[in-house]
N, C-alpha and C positions, 0 to 999 in steps of 0.2 A: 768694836761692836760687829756681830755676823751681822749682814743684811738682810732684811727679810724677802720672804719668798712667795709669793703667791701663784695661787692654782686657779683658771678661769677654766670655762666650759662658755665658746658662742655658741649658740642656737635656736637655726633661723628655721622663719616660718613655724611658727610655734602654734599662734591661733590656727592656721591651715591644719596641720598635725593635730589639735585638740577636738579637731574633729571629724579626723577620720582620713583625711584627702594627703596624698601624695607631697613631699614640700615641691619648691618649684626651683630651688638654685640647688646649688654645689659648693664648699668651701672649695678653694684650690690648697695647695702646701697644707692638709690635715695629714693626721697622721696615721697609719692603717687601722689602727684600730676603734678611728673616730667615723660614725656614719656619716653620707656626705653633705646632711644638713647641720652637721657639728663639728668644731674645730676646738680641741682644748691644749693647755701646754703650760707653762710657768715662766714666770717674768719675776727678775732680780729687782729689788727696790734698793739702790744703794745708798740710802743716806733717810735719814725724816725730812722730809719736803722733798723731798727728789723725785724727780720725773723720770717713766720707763713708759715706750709706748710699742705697743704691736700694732701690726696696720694690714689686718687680713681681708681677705678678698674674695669674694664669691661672684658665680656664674652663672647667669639666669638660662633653666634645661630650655632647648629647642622644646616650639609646637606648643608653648602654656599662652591658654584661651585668657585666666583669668590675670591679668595688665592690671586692672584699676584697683585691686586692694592692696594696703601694701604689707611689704615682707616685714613684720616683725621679728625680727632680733633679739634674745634673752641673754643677757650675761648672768653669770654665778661665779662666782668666787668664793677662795678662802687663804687662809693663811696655811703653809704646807709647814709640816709638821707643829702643829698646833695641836695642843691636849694631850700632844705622847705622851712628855715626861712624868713619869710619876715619882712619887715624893716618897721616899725609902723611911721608916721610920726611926727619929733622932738623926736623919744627916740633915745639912745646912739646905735652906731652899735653892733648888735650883734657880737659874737670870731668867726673870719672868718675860716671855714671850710679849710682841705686841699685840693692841687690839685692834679691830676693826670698827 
């Protein structure tokens, strides 16, 4: 069995951002192409039941007034490569992908 793959996206300070304001951290180890209040990347699941963990890290910017709300955090995910394959017509079904 291939293991399956998932795709995350964190992203903090989201209520902050929803309206309008500045975020207030940084992820540190994102990857350039991620802004610095988002860190995404993919995580191998090797088994059914099996545990995989990422354990990222953010940096609260010098000089932010607002202390008492706190940083909410939004995870997304999905299954990477999920919905490609398409079904040729008259070949056998391709090994059906897992679900979420």
């Amino acid at each position: 069995a291939v293991p399956a793959e998932l795709q995350f996206v964190l992203d903090a300070d989201t209520e902050r951002r929803r309206r309008g304001q500045a975020p207030r951290v940084s992820f540190l180890g994102r990857g350039p192409a991620d802004p610095e209040h988002q860190l995404s990347g993919t995580l191998e699941l090797p088994r059914q039941h099996g545990r995989a963990c990422v354990t990222p890290t953010f940096q609260l910017h010098e000089g932010i007034r607002d202390k008492l709300r706190p940083i909410v955090v939004t995870l997304t995910y999905g299954i990477r490569g999920a919905g490609e394959a398409r079904q040729v017509r008259g070949a056998a079904l391709p090994p059906l992908p897992p679900a979420l």
